[in-house]
C-alpha positions as CSV (number, residue, x, y, z in Angstrom):
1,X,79.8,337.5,190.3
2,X,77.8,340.5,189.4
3,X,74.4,340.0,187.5
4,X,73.7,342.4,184.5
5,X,70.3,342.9,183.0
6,X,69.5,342.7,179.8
7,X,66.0,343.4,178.6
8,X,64.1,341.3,175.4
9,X,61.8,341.9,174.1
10,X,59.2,338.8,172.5
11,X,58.2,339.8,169.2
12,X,55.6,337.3,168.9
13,X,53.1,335.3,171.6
14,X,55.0,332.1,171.2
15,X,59.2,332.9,171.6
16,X,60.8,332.2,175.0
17,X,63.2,334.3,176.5
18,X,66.5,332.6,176.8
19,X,67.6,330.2,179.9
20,X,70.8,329.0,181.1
21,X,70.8,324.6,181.1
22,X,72.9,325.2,184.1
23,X,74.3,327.7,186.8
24,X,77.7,327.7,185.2
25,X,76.4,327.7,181.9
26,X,78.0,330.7,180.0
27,X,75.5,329.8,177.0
28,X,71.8,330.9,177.5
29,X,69.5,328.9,174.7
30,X,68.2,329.9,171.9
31,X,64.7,328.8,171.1
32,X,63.4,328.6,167.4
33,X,59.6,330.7,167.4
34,X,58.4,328.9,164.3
35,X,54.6,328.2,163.4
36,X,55.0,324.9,161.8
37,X,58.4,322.5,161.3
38,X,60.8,323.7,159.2
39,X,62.6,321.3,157.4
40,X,66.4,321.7,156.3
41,X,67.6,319.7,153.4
42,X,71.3,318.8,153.5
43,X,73.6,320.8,153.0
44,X,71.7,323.9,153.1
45,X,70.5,326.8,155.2
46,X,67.5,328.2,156.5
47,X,66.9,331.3,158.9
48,X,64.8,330.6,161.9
49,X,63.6,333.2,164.0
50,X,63.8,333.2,167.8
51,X,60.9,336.1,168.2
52,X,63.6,338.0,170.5
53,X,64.8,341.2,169.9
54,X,67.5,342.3,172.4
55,X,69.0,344.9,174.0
56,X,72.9,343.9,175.0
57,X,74.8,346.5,177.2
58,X,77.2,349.0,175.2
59,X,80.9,347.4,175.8
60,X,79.3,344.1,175.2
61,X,77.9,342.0,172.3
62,X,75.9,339.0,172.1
63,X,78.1,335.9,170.4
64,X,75.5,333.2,169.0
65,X,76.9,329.7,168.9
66,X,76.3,326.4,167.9
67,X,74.6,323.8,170.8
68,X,77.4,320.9,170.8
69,X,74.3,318.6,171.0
70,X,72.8,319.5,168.2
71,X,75.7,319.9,165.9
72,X,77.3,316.1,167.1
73,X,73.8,314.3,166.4
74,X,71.9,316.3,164.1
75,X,74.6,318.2,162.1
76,X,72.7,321.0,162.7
77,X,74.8,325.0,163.2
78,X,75.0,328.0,162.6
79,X,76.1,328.5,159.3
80,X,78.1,331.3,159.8
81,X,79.6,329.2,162.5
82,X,79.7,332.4,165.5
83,X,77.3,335.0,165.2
84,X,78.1,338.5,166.1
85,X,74.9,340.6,167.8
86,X,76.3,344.3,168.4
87,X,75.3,346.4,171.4
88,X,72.7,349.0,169.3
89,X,71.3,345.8,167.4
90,X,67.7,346.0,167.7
91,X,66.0,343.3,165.3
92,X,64.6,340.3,165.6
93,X,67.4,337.4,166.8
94,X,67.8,335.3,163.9
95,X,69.9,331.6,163.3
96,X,71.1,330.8,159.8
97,X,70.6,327.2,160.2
98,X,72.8,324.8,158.1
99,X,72.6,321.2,157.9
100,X,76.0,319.5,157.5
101,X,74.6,316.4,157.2
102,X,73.4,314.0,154.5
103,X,69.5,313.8,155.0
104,X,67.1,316.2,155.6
105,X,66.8,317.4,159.4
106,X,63.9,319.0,160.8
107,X,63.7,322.0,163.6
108,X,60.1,322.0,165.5
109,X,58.7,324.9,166.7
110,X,60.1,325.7,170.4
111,X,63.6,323.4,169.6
112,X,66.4,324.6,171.2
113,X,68.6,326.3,168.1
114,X,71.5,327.8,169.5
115,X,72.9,329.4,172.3
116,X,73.8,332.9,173.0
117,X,77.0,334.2,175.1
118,X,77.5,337.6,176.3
119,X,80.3,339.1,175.7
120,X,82.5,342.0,176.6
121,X,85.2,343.6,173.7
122,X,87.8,346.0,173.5
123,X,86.7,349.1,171.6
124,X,90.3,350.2,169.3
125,X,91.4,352.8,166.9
126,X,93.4,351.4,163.8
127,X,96.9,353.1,163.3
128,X,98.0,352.5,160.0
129,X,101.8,352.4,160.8
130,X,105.3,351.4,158.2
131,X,106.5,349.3,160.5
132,X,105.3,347.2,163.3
133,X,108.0,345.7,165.9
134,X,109.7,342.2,165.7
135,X,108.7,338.9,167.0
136,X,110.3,335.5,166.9
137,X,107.6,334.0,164.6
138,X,107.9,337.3,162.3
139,X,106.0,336.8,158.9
140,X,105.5,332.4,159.6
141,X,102.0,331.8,158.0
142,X,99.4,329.5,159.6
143,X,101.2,326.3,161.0
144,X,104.9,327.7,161.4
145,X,105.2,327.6,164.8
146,X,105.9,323.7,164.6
147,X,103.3,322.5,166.8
């Protein structure tokens, strides 16, 4: 498997660059560069910063998703669920946090927040067109497959 580099840059003294928790991890974490514990009440959102700004290759973008760990004991994701970092994004890295749950949750300065996936995409050109071809499923709506 080839190895592409990808340089980041820390904004601040304190953020971490991301790791891997494994060799097949596809995910590289996340780390939240905060000062002091930022508390999220339910149901709510909060930005935390990861002190990163990154430069992912052109054909690729960085995808930020929730960490299964956090989300199944602390409620804690993103709240837009998948994140979407393009190639010429040059800002800081930043999680809106949302807290599913029903009591406040707390994120401590150097938690793990999310994790980040690299990603390649297909670049396409829209043709607006009257017609498109047939399928079996045709117009079925969301479900109408019968699975």
């Amino acid at each position: 498997m080839n190895t592409v580099i990808i340089k980041a840059k820390r904004l601040t003294q304190t953020a971490r660059l991301p790791v891997r928790g494994s060799a097949y991890a596809a995910g590289y974490d996340l780390y939240a560069d905060l000062t002091q514990p930022e508390q999220i009440p339910p149901h709510e959102t909060r930005m935390i910063g990861t002190g990163l700004s990154i430069a992912v290759p052109e054909g690729y973008f960085g995808a930020i998703f929730a960490r299964s760990g956090l989300a199944a004991r602390e409620s804690l994701r993103p709240a837009n669920c998948v994140g979407v970092a393009d190639s010429d994004y040059r800002g800081e890295y930043k999680v809106a946090m949302h807290n599913d749950g029903d009591v406040p949750r707390t994120i401590a300065p150097g938690d793990r927040i999310a994790q980040l996936v690299i990603m390649p995409f297909l670049p396409v050109v829209f043709e607006e067109a009257q017609e498109l071809s047939e399928t079996e499923r045709g117009a079925g709506g969301f479900g109408s497959t019968g699975r």
